[in-house]
PDBQT receptor file of N, H, CA, C and O in Angstrom, charges set to zero:
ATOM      1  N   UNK A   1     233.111  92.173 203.575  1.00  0.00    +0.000 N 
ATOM      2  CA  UNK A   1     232.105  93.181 203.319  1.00  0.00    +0.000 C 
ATOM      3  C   UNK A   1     230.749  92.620 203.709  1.00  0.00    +0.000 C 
ATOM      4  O   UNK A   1     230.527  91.410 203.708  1.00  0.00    +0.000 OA
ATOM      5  N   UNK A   2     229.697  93.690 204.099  1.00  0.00    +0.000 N 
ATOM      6  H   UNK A   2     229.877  94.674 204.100  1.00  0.00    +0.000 HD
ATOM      7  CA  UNK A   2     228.433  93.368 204.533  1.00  0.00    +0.000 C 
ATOM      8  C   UNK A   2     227.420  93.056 203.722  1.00  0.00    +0.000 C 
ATOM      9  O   UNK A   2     227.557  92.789 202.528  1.00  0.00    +0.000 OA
ATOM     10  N   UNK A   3     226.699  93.071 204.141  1.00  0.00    +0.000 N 
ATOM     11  H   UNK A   3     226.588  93.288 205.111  1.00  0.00    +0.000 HD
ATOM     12  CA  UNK A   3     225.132  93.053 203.203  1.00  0.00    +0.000 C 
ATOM     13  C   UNK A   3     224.627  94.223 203.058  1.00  0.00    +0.000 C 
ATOM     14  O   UNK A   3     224.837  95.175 203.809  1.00  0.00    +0.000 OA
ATOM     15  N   UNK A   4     224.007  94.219 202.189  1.00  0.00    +0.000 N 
ATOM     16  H   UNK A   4     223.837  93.446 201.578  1.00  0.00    +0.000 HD
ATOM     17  CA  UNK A   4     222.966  95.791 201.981  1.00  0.00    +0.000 C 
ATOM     18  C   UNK A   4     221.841  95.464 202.119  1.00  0.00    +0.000 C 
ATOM     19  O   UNK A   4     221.472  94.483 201.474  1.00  0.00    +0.000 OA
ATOM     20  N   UNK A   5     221.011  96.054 202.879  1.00  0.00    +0.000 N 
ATOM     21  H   UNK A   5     221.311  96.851 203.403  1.00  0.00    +0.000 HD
ATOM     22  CA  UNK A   5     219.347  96.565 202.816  1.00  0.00    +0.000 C 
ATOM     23  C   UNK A   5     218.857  97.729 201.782  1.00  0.00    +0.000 C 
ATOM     24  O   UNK A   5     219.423  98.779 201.478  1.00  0.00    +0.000 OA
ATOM     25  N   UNK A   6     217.902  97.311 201.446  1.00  0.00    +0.000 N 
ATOM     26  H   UNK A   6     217.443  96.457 201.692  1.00  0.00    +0.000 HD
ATOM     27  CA  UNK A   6     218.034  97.968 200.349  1.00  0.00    +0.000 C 
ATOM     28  C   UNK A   6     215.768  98.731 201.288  1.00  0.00    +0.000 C 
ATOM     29  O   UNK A   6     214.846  97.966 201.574  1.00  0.00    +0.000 OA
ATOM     30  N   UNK A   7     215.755 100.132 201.417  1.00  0.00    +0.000 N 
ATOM     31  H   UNK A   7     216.503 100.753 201.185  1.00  0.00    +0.000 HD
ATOM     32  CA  UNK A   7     214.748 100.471 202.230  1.00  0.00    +0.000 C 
ATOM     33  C   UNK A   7     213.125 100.026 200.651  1.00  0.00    +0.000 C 
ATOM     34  O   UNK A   7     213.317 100.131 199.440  1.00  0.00    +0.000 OA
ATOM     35  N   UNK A   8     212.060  99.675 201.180  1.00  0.00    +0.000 N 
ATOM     36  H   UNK A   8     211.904  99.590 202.164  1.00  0.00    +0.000 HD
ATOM     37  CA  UNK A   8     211.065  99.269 200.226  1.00  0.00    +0.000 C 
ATOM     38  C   UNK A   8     210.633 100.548 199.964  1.00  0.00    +0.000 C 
ATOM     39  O   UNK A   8     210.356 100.812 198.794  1.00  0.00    +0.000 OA
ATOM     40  N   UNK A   9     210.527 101.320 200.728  1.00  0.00    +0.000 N 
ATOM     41  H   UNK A   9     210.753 101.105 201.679  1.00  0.00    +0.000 HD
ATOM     42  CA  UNK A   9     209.595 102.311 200.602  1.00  0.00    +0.000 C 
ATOM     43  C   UNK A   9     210.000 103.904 199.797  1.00  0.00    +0.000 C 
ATOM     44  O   UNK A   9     209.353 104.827 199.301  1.00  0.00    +0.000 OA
ATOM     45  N   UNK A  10     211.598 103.538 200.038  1.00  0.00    +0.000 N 
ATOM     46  H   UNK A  10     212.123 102.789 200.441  1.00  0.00    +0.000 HD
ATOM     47  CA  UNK A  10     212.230 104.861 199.012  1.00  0.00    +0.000 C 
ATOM     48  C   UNK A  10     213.409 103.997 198.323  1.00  0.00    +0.000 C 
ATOM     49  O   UNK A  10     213.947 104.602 197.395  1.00  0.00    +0.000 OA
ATOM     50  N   UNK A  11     213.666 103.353 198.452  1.00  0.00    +0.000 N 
ATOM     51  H   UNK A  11     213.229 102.861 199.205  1.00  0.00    +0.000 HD
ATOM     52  CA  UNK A  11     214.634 102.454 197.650  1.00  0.00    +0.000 C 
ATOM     53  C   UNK A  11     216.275 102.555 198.198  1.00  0.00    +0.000 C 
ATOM     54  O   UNK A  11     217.301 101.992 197.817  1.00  0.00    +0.000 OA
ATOM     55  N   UNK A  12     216.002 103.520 199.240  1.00  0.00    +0.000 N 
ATOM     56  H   UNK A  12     215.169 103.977 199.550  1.00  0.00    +0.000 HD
ATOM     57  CA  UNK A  12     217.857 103.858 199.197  1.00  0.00    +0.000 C 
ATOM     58  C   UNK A  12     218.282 102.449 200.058  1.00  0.00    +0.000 C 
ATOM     59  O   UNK A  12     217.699 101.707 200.848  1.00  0.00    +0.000 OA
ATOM     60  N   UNK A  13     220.038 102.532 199.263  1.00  0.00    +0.000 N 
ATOM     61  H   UNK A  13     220.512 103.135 198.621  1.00  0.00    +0.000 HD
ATOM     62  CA  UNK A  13     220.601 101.294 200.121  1.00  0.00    +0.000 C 
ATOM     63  C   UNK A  13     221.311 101.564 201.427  1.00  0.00    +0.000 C 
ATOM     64  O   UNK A  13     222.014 102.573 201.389  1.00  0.00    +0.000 OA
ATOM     65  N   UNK A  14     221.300 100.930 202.536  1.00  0.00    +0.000 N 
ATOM     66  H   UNK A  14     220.729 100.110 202.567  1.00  0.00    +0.000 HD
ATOM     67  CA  UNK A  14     221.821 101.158 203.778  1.00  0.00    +0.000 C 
ATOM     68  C   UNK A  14     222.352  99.852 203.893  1.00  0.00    +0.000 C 
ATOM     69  O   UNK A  14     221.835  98.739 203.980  1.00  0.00    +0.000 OA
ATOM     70  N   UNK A  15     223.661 100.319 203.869  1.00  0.00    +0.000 N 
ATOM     71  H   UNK A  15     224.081 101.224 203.798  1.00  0.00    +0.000 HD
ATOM     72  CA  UNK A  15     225.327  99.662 203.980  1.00  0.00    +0.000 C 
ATOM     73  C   UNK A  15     225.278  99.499 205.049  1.00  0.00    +0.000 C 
ATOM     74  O   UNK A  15     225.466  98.307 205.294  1.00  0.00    +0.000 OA
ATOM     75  N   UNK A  16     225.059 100.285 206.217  1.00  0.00    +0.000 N 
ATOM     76  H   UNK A  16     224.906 101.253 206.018  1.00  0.00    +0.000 HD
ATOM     77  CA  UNK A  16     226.064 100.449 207.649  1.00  0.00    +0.000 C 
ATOM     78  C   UNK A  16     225.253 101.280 208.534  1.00  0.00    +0.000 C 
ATOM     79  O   UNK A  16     224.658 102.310 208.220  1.00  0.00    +0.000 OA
ATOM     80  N   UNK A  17     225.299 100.718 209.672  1.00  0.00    +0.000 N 
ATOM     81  H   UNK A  17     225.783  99.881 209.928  1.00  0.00    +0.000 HD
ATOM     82  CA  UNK A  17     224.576 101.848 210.754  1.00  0.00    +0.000 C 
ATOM     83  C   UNK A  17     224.122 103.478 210.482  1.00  0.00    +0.000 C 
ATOM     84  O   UNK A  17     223.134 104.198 210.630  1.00  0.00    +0.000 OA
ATOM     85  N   UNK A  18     225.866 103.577 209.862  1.00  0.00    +0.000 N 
ATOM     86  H   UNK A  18     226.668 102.992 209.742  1.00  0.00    +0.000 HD
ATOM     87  CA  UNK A  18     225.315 105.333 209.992  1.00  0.00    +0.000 C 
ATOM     88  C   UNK A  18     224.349 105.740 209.279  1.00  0.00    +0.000 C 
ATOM     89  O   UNK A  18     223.821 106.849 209.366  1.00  0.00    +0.000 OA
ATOM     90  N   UNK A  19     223.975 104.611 208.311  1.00  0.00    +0.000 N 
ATOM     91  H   UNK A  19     224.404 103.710 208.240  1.00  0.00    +0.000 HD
ATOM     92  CA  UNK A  19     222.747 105.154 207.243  1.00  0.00    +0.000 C 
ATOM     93  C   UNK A  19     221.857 104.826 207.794  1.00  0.00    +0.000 C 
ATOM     94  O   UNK A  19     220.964 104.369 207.080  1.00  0.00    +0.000 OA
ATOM     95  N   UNK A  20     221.578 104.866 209.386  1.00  0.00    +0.000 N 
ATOM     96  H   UNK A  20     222.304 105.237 209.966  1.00  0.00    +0.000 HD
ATOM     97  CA  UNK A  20     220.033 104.228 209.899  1.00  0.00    +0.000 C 
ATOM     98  C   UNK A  20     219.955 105.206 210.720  1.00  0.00    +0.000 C 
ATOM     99  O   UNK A  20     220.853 106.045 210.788  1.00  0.00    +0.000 OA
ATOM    100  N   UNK A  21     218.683 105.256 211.601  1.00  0.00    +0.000 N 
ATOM    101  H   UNK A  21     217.954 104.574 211.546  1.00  0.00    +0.000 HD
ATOM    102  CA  UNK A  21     218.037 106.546 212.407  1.00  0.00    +0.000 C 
ATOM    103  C   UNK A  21     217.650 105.902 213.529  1.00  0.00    +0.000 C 
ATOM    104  O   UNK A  21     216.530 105.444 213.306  1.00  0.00    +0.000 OA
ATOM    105  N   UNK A  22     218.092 105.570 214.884  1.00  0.00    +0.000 N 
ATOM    106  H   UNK A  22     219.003 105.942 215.066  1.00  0.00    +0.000 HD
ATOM    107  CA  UNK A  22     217.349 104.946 215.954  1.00  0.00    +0.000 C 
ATOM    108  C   UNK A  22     216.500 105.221 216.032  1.00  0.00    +0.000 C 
ATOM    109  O   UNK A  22     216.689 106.416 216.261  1.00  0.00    +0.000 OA
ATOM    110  N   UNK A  23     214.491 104.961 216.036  1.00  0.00    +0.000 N 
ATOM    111  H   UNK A  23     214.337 103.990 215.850  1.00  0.00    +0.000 HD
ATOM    112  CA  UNK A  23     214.294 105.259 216.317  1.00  0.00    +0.000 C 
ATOM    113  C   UNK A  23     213.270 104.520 217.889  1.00  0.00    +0.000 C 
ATOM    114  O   UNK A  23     214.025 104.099 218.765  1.00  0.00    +0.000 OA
ATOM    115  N   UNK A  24     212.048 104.408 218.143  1.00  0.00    +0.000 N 
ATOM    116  H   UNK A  24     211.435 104.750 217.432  1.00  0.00    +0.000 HD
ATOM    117  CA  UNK A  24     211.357 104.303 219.618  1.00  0.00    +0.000 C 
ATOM    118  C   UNK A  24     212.191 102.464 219.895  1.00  0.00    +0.000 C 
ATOM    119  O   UNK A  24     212.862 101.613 219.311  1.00  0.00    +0.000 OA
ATOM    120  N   UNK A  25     211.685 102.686 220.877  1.00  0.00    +0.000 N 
ATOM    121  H   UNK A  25     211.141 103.377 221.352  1.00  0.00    +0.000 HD
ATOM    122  CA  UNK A  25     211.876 101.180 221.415  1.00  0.00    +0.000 C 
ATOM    123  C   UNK A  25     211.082 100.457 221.353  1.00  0.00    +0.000 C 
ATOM    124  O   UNK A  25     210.044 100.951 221.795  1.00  0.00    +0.000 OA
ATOM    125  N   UNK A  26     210.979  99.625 221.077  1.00  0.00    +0.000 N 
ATOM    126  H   UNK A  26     211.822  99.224 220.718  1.00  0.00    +0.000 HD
ATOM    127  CA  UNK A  26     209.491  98.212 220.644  1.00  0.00    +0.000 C 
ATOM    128  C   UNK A  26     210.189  97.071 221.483  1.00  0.00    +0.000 C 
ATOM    129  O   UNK A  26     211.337  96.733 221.773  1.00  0.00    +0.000 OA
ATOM    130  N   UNK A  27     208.562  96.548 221.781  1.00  0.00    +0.000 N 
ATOM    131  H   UNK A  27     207.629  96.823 221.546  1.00  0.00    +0.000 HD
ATOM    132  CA  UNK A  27     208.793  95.051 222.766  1.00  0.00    +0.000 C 
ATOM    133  C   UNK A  27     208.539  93.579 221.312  1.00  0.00    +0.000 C 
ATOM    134  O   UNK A  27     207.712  93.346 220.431  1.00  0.00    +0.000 OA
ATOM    135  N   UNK A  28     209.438  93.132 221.680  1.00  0.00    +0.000 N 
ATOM    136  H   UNK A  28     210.110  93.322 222.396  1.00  0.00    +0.000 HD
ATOM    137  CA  UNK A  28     209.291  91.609 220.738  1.00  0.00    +0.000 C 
ATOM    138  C   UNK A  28     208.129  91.055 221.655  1.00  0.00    +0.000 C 
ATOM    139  O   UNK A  28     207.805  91.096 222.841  1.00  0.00    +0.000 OA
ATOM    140  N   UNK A  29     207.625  90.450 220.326  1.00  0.00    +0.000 N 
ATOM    141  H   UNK A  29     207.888  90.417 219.362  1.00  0.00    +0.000 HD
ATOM    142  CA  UNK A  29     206.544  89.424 221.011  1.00  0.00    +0.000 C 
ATOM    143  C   UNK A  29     206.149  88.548 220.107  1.00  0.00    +0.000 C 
ATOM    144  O   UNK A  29     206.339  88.806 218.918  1.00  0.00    +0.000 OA
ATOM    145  N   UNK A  30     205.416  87.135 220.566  1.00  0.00    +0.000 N 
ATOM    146  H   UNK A  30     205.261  86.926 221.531  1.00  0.00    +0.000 HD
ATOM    147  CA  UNK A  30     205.509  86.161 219.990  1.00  0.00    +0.000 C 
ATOM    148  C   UNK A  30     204.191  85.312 220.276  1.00  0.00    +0.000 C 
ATOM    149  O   UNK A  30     203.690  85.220 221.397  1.00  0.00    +0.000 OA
ATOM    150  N   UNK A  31     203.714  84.731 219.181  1.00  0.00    +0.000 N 
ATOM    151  H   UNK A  31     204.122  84.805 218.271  1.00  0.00    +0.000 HD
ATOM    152  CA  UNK A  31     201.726  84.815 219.837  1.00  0.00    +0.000 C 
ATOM    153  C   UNK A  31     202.352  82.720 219.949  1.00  0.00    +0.000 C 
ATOM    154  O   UNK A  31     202.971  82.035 219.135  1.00  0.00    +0.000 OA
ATOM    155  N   UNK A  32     201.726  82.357 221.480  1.00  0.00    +0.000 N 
ATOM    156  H   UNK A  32     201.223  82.913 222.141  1.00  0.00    +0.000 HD
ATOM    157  CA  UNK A  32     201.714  81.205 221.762  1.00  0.00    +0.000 C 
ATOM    158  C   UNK A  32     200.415  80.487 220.904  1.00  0.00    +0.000 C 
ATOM    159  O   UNK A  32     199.517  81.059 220.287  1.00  0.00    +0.000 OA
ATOM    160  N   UNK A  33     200.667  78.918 221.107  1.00  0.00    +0.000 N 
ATOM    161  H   UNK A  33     201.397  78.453 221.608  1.00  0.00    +0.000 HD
ATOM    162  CA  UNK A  33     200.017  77.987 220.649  1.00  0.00    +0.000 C 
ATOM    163  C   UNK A  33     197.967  78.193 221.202  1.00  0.00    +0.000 C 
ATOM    164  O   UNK A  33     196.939  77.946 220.571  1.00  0.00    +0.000 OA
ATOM    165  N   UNK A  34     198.180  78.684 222.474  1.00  0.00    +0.000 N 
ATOM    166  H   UNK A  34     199.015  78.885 222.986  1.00  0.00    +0.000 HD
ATOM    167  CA  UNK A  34     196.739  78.972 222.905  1.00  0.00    +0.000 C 
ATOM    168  C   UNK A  34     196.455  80.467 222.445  1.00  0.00    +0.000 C 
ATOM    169  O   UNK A  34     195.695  81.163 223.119  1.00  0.00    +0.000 OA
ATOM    170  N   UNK A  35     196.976  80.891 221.464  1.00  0.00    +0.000 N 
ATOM    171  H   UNK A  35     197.593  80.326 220.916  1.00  0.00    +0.000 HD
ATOM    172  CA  UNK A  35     196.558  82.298 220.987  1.00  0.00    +0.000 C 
ATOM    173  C   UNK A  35     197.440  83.616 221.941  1.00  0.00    +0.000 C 
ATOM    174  O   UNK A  35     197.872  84.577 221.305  1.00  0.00    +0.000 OA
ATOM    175  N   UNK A  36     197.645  83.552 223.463  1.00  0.00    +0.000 N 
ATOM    176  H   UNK A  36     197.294  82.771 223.980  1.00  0.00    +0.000 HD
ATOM    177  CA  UNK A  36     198.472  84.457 223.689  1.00  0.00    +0.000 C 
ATOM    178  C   UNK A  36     199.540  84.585 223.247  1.00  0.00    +0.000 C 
ATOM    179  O   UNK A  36     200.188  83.984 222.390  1.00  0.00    +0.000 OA
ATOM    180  N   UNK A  37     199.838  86.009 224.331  1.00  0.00    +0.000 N 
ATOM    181  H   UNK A  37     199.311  86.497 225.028  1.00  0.00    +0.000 HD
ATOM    182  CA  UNK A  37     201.255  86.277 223.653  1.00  0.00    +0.000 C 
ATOM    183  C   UNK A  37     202.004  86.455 224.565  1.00  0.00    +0.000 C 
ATOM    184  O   UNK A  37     201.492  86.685 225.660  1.00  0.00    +0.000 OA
ATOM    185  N   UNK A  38     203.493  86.414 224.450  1.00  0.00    +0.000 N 
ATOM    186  H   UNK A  38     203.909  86.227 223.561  1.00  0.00    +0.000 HD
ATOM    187  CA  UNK A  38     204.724  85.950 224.689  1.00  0.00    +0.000 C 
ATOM    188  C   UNK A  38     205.552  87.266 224.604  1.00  0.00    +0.000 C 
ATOM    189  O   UNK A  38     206.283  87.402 223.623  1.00  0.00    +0.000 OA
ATOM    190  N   UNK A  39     205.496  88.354 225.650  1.00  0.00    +0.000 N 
ATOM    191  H   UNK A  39     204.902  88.243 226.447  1.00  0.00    +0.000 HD
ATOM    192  CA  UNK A  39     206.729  89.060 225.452  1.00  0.00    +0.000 C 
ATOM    193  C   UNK A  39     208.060  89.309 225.690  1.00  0.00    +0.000 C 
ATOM    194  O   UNK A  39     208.442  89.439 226.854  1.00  0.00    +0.000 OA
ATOM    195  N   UNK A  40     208.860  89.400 224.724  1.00  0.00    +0.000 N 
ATOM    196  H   UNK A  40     208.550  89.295 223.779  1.00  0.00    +0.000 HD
ATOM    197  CA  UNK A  40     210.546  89.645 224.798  1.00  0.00    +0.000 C 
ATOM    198  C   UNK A  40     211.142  91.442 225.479  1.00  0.00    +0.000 C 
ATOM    199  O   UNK A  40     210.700  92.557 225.754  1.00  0.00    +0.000 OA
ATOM    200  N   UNK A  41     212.346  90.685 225.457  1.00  0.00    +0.000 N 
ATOM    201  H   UNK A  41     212.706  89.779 225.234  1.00  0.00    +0.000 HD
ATOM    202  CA  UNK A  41     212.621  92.038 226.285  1.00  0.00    +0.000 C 
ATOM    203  C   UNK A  41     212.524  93.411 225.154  1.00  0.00    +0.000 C 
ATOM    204  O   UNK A  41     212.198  92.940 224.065  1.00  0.00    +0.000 OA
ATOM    205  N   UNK A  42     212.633  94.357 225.094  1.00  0.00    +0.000 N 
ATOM    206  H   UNK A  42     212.898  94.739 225.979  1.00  0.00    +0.000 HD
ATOM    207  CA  UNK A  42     212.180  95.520 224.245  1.00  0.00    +0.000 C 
ATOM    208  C   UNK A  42     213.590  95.933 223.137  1.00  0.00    +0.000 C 
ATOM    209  O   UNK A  42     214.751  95.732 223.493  1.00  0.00    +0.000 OA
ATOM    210  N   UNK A  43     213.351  96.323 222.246  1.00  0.00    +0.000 N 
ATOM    211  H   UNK A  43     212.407  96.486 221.957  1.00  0.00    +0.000 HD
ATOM    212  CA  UNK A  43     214.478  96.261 221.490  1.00  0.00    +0.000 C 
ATOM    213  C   UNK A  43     214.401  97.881 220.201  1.00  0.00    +0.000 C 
ATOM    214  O   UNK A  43     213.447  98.275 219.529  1.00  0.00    +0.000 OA
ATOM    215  N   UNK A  44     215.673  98.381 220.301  1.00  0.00    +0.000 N 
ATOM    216  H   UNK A  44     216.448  98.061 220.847  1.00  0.00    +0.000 HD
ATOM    217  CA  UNK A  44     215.310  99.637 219.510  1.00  0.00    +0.000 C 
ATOM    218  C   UNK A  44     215.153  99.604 217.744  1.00  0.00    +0.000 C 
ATOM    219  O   UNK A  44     215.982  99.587 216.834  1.00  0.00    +0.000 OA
ATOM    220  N   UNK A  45     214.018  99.604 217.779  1.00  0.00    +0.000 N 
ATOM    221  H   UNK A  45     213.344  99.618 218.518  1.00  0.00    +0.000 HD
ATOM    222  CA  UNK A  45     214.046 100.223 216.325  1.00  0.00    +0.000 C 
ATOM    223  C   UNK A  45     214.627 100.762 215.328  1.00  0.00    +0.000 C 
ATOM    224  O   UNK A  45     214.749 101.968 215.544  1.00  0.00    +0.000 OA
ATOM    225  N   UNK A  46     215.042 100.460 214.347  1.00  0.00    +0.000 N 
ATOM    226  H   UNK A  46     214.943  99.480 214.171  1.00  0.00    +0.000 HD
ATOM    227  CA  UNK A  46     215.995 101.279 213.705  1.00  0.00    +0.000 C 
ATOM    228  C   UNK A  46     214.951 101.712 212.220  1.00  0.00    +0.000 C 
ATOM    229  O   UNK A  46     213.977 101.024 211.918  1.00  0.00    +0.000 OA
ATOM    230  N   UNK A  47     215.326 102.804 211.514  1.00  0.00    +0.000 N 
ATOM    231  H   UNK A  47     216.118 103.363 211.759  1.00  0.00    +0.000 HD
ATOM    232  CA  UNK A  47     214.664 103.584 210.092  1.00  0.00    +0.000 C 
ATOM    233  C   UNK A  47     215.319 103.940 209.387  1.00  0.00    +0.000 C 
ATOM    234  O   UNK A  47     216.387 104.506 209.622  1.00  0.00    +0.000 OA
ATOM    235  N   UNK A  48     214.897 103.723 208.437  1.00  0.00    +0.000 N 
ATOM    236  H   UNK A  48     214.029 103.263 208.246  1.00  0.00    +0.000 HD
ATOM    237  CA  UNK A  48     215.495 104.573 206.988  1.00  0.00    +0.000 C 
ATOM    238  C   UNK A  48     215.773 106.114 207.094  1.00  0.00    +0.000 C 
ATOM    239  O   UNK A  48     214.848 106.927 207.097  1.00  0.00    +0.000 OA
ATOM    240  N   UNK A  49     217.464 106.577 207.206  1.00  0.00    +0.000 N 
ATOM    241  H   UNK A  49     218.215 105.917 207.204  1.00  0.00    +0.000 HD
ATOM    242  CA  UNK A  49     217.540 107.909 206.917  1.00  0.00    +0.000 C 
ATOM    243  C   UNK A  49     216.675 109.032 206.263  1.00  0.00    +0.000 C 
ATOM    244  O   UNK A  49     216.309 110.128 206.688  1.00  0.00    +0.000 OA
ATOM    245  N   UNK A  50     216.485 108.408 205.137  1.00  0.00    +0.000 N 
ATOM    246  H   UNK A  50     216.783 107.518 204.793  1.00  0.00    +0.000 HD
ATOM    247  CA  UNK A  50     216.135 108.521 203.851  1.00  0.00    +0.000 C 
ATOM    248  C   UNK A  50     214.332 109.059 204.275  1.00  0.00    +0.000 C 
ATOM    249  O   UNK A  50     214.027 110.250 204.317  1.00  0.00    +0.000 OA
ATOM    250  N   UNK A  51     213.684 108.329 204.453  1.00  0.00    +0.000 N 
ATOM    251  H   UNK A  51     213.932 107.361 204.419  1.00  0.00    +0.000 HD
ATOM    252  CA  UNK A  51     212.111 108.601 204.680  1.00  0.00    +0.000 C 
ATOM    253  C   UNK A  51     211.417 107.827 206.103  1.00  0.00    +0.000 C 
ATOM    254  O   UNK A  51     210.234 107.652 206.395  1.00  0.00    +0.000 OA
ATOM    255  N   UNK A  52     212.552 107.493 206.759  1.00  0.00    +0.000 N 
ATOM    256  H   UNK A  52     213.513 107.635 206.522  1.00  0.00    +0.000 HD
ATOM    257  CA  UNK A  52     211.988 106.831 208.328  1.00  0.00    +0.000 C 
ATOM    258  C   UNK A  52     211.092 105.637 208.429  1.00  0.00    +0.000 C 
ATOM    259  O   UNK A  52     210.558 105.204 209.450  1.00  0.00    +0.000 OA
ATOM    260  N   UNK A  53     211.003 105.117 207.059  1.00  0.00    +0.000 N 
ATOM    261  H   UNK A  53     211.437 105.469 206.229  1.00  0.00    +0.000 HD
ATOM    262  CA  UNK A  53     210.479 104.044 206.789  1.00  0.00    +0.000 C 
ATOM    263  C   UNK A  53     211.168 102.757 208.168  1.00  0.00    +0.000 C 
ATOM    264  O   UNK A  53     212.350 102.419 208.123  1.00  0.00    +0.000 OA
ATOM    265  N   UNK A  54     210.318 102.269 209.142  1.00  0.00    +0.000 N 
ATOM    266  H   UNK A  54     209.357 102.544 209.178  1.00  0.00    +0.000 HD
ATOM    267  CA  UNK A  54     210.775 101.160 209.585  1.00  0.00    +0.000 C 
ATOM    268  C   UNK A  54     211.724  99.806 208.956  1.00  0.00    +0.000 C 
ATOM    269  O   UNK A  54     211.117  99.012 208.237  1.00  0.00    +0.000 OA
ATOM    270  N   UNK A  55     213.102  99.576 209.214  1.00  0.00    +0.000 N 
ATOM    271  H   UNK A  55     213.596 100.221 209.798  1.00  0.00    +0.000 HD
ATOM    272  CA  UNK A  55     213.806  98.623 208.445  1.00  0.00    +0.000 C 
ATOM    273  C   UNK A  55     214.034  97.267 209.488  1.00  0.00    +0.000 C 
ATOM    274  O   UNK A  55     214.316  96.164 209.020  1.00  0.00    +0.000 OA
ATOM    275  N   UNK A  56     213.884  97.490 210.863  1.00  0.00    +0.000 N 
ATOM    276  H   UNK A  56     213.655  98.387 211.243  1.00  0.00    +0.000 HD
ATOM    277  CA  UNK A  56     214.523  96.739 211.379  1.00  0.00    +0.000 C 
ATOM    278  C   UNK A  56     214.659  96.593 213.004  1.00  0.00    +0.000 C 
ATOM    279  O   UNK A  56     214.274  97.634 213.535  1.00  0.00    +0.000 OA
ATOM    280  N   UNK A  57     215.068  95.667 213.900  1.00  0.00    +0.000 N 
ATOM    281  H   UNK A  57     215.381  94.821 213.468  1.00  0.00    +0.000 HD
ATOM    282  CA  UNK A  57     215.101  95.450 215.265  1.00  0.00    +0.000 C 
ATOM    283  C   UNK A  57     216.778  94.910 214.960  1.00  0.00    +0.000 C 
ATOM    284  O   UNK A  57     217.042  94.189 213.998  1.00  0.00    +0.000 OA
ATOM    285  N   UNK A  58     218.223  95.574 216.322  1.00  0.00    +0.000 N 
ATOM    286  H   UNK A  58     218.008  96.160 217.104  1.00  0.00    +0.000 HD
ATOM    287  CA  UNK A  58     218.914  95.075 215.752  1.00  0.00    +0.000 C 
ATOM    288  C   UNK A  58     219.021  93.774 217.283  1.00  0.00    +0.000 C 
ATOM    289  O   UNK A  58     218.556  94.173 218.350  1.00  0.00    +0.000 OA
ATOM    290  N   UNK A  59     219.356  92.982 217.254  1.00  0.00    +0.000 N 
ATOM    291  H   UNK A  59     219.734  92.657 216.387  1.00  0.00    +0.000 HD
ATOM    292  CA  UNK A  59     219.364  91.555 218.029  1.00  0.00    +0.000 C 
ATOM    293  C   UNK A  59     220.380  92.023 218.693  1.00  0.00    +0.000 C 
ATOM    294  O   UNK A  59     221.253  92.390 217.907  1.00  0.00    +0.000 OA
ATOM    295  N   UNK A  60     220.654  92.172 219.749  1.00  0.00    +0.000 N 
ATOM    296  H   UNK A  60     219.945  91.874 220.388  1.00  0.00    +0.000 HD
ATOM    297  CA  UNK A  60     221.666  92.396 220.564  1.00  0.00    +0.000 C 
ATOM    298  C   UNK A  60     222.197  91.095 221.795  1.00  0.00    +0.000 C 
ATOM    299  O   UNK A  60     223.142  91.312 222.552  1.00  0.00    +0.000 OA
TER     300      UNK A  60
């Protein structure tokens, strides 16, 4: 069995994908030692069913 997330912003627990909402695509990024930044390839967003509260990037 998995882990639960439990969402901050409405409290519901999300077990399993289907309780998540894809939503936009976001770029990872990562601020270097001289202050820039470092971008990763783009990765989809996932939200809380529940109130779309942002939960997560899944690592693919």
């Amino acid at each position: 069995m998995g882990d639960t997330l439990t969402c901050e912003e409405c409290g519901a627990a999300v077990e399993s994908v289907e309780q998540l909402e894809e939503g936009q695509e976001v770029v990872e990024m990562q601020e270097e030692s001289d202050g820039s930044i470092r971008l990763f390839e783009s990765r989809n967003l996932f939200l809380c069913k529940n109130c779309k509260n942002p939960l997560g990037l899944f690592d693919s």
